[in-house]
C-alpha positions as CSV (number, residue, x, y, z in Angstrom):
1,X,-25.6,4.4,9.4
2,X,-23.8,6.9,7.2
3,X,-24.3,6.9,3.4
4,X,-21.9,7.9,0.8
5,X,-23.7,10.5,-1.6
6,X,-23.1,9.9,-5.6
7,X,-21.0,13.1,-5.6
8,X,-18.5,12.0,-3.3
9,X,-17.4,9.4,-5.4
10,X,-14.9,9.1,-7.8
11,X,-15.9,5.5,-9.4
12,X,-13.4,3.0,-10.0
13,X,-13.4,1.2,-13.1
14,X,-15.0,-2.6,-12.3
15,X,-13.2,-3.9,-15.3
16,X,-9.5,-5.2,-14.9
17,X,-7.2,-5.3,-17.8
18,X,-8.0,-8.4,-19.8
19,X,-4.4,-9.0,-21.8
20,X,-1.6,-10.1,-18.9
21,X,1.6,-7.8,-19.8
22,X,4.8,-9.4,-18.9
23,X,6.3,-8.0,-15.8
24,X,9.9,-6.1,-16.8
25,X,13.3,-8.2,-14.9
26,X,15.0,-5.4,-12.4
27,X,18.4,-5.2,-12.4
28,X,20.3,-8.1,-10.2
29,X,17.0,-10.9,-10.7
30,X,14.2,-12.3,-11.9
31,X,10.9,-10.1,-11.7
32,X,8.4,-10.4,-9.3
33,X,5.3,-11.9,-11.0
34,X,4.7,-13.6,-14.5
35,X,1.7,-10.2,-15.1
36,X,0.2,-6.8,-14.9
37,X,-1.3,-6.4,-10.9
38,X,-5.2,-5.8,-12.6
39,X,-4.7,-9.2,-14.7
40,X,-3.2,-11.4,-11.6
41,X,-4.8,-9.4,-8.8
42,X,-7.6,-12.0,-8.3
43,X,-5.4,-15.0,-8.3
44,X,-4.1,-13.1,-5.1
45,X,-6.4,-12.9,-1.9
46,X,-5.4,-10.3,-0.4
47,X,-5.5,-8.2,-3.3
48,X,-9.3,-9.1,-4.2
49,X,-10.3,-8.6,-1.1
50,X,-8.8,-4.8,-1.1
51,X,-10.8,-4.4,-4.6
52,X,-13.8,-6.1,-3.0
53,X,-13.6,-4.1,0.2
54,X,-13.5,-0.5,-2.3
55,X,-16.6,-1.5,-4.2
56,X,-18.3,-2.7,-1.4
57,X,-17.3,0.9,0.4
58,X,-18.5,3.1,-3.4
59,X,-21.8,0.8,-2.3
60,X,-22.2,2.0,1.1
61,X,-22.2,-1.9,2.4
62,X,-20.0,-1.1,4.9
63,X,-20.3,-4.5,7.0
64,X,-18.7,-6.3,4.2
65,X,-16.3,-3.1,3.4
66,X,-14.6,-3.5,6.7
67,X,-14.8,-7.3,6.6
68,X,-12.6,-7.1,3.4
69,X,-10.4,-4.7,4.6
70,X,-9.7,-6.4,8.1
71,X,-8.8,-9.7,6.0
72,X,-6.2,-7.2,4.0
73,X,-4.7,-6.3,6.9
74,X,-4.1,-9.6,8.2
75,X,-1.5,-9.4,5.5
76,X,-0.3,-5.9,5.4
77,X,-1.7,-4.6,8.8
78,X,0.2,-1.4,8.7
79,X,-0.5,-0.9,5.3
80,X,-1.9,2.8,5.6
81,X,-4.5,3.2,2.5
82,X,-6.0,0.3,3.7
83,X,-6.1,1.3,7.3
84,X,-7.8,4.3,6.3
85,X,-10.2,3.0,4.5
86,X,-11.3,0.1,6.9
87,X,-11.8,3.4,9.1
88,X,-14.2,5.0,6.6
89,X,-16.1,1.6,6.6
90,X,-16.1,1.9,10.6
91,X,-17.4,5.6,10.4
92,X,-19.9,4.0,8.3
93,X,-21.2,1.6,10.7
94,X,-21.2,4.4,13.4
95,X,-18.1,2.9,15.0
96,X,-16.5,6.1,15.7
97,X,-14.2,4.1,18.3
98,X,-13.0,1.7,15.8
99,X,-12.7,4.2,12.9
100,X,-10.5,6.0,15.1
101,X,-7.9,3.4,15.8
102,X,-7.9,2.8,11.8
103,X,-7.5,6.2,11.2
104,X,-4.2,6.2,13.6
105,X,-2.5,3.4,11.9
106,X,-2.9,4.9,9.0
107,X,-1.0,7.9,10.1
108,X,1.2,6.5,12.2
109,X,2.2,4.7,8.3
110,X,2.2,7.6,6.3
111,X,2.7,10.8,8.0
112,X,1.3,12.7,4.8
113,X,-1.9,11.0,4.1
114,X,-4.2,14.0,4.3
115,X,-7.8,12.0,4.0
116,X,-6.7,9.8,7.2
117,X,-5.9,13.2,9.1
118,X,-8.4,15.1,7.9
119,X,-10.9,11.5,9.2
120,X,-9.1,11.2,12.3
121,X,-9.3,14.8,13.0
122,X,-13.1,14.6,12.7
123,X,-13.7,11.4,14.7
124,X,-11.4,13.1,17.6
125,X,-13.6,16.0,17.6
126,X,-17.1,13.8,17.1
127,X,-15.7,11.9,20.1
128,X,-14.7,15.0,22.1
129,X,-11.0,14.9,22.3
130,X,-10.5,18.1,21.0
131,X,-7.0,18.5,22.3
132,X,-6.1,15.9,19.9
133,X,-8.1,17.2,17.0
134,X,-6.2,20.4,17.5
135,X,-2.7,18.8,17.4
136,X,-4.5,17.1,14.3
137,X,-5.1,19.9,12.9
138,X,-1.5,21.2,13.5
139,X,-0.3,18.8,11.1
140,X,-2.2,19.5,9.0
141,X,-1.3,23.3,8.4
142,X,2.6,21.8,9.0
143,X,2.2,20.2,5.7
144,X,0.4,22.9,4.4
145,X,3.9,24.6,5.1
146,X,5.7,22.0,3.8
147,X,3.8,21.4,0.8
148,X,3.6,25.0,-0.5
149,X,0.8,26.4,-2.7
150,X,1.8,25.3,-5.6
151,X,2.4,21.7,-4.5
152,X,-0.5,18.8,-6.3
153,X,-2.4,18.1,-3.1
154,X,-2.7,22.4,-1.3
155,X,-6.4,22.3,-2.5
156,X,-7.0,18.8,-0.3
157,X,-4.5,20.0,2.2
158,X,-6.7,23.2,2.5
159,X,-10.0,21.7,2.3
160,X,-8.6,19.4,5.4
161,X,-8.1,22.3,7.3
162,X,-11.3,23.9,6.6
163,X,-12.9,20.9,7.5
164,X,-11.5,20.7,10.8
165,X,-11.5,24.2,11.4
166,X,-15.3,23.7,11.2
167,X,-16.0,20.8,13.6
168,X,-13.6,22.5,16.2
169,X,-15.8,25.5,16.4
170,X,-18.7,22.9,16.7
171,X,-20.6,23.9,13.2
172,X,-23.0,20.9,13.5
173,X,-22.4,20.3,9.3
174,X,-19.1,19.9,9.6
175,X,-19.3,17.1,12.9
176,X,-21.3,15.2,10.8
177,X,-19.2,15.6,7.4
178,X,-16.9,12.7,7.9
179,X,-17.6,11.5,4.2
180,X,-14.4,12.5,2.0
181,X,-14.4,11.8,-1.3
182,X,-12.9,9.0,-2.5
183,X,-10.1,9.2,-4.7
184,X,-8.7,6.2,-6.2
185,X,-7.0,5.3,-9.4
186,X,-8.6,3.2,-12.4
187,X,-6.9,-0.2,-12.8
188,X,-5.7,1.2,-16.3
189,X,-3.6,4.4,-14.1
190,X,-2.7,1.3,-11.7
191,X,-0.8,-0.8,-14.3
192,X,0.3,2.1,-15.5
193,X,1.7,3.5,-12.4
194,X,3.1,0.0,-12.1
195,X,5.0,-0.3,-15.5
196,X,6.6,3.3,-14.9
197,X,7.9,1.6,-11.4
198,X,9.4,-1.2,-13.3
199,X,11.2,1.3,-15.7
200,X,12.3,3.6,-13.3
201,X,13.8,0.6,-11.4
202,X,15.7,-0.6,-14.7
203,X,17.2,2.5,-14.4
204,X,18.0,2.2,-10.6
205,X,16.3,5.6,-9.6
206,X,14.7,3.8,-6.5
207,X,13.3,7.4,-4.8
208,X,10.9,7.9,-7.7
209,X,10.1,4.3,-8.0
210,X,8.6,3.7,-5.1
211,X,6.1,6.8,-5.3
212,X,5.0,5.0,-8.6
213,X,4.8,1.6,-6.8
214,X,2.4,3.2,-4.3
215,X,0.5,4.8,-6.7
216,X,0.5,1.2,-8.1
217,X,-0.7,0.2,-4.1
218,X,-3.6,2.6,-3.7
219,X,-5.2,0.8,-6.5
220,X,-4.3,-2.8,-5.9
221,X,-4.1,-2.8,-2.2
222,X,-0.9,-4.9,-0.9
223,X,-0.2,-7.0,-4.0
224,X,2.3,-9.2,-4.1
225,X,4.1,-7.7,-7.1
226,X,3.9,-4.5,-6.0
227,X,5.5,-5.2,-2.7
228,X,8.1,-7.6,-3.9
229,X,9.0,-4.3,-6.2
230,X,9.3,-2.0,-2.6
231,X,11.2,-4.7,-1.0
232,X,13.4,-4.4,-4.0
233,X,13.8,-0.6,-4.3
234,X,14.6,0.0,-0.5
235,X,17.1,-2.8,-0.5
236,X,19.2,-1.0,-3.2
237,X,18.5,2.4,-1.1
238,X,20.4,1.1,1.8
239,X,17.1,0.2,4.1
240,X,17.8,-3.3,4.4
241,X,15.2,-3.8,7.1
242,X,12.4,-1.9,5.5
243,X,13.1,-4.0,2.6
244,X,12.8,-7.6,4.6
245,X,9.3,-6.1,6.1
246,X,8.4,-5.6,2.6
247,X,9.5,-9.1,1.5
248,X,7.9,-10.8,4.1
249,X,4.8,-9.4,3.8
250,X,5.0,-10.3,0.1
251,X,5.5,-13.8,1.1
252,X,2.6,-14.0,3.5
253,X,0.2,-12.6,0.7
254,X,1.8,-15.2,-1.8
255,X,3.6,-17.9,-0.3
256,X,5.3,-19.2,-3.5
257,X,6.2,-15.9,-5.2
258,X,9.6,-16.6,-6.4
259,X,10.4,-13.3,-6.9
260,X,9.6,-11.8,-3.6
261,X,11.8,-15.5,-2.6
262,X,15.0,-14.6,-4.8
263,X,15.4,-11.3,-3.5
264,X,14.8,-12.3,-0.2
265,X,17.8,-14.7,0.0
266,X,19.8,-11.9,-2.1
267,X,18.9,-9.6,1.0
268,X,20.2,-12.4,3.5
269,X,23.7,-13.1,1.3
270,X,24.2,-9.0,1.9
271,X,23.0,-9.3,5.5
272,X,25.2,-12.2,5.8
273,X,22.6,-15.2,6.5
274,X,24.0,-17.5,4.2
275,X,22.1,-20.3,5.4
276,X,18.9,-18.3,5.3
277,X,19.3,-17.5,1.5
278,X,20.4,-21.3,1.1
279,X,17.1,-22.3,2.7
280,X,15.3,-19.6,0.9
281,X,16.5,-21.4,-2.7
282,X,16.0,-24.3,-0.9
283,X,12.4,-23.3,-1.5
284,X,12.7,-22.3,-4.6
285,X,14.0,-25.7,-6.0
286,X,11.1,-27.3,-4.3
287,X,8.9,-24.9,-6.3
288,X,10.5,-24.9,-9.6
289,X,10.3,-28.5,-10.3
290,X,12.0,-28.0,-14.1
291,X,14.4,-25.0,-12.9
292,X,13.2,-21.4,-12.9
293,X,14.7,-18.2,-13.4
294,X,14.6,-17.2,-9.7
295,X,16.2,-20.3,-8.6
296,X,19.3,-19.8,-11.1
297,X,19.8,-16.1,-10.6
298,X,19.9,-17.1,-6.5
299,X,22.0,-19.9,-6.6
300,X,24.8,-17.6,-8.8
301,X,24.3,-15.5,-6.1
302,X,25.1,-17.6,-3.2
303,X,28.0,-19.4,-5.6
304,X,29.6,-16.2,-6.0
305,X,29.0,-16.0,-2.3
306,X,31.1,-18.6,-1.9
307,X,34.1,-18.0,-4.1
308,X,34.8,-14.4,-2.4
309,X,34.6,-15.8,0.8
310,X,37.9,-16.3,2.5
């Protein structure tokens, strides 16, 4: 079994904010949650378990590492920090097999996450595929290209390359290197990532949102909030069905977030599924037994619907 040494790690805060912040309205609706994703995170399953699944990881349990992270993918399976680091908790086990098909969700979700190249480069080349470690490796110095020298992430970029550049001429260190170090945020830089989200939404630059909200993810994991708040900021960008993915998978982590619910049916009305955003405040009535925000701000929605139509 692989260990994680002390140096390697960057360690997470274990304490999550103990004051719940309201969550800012976006334009067009309610918000998405009543708090701050380090305050509500452990109300939320999916959530906990990604925090559970990085401690357990700093702790080199990896048995219980991947166990957490397999349940978080249940939710979000192509959710590609957690992918990768369910495949850091297979590397630890020895699983080089099972890390590998981690590490190729992860890329196949985000094309520039350079740890899960850099760990799937490695595992190609520990399993002997070195025709894929090379194209790996290709990819790697294309976003060295693309990133530039001055860019944030050329130093991890570079030390990816190096790393790979290493196992492919069989140095015996660098085979047996598949340790990275682990950068995450600090709940505090999570909520904080978050709230900038939330203002940048208010002001309807979407682009720069969403690489806030997944700051905001690589701390919390697939949080309900959080994804409500993608759904939200792809759907006013146009992408209609990377938005529903996003809503959906909200609502399968947190069946009753009215939020995530309100958009949704305001996504069908501009899809036109009427009767799906009916039956989505449908829901929400059954929900909100006194009346709720969400449940107004759809049914306006829908009414409106209604009067324009011919």
């Amino acid at each position: 079994m692989n260990r994680l040494h002390p140096s390697q790690l960057l360690i997470i805060g274990t304490c999550l904010a103990a004051v719940a912040v309201p969550l800012a309205a976006a334009p067009g609706g309610g918000g998405g949650g009543a708090s701050m994703p380090s305050a509500s995170a452990p109300q939320f399953d999916a959530a906990a378990e990604y925090r559970a699944g990085v401690e357990h990881l700093q702790a080199n349990r990896f048995k219980e590492a991947k166990k957490a992270f397999d349940r978080v993918l249940e939710v979000a399976p192509r959710d590609a920090n957690t992918n990768y680091l369910a495949g850091l908790a297979a590397n630890g086990l020895g699983d080089s097999k099972a890390a590998r098909r981690y590490f190729e969700r992860s890329v196949r979700a985000d094309k520039k996450l350079v740890l899960a190249h850099r760990e799937l480069g490695l595992v190609y080349a520990k399993l002997g595929d070195w025709e894929k470690a090379r194209a790996t490796l290709d990819r790697l110095k294309a976003l060295e290209s693309e990133c530039g020298a001055a860019c944030a992430n050329a130093g991890e970029i570079g030390g990816a390359i190096a790393a790979l550049n290493s196992a492919l001429a069989g140095a015996p260190t660098a085979r047996l290197d598949t340790r990275p170090s682990l950068i995450f945020e600090s709940t505090a830089a999570g909520d904080q990532a978050y709230l900038e989200a939330v203002g940048l939404i208010n002001e309807r630059r979407y682009e720069h949102a969403l690489a806030s909200l997944e700051s905001a993810r690589r701390t919390f994991g697939p949080h309900p909030d959080i994804l409500t708040y993608q759904g939200f900021a792809n759907r006013k960008l146009g992408r209609f069905a990377v938005a529903e993915d996003y809503y959906r998978a909200a609502l399968t982590a947190a069946p009753a977030h009215r939020g995530a619910m309100e958009y949704y049916g305001e996504l069908m009305l501009e899809r036109g599924d009427r009767a799906g955003a009916e039956h989505m405040l449908a829901s929400l009535d059954a929900i909100c037994a006194f009346g709720c925000a969400e449940a107004d701000e759809l049914r306006r929605w829908i009414e409106g619907e209604r009067t324009a139509a011919p």
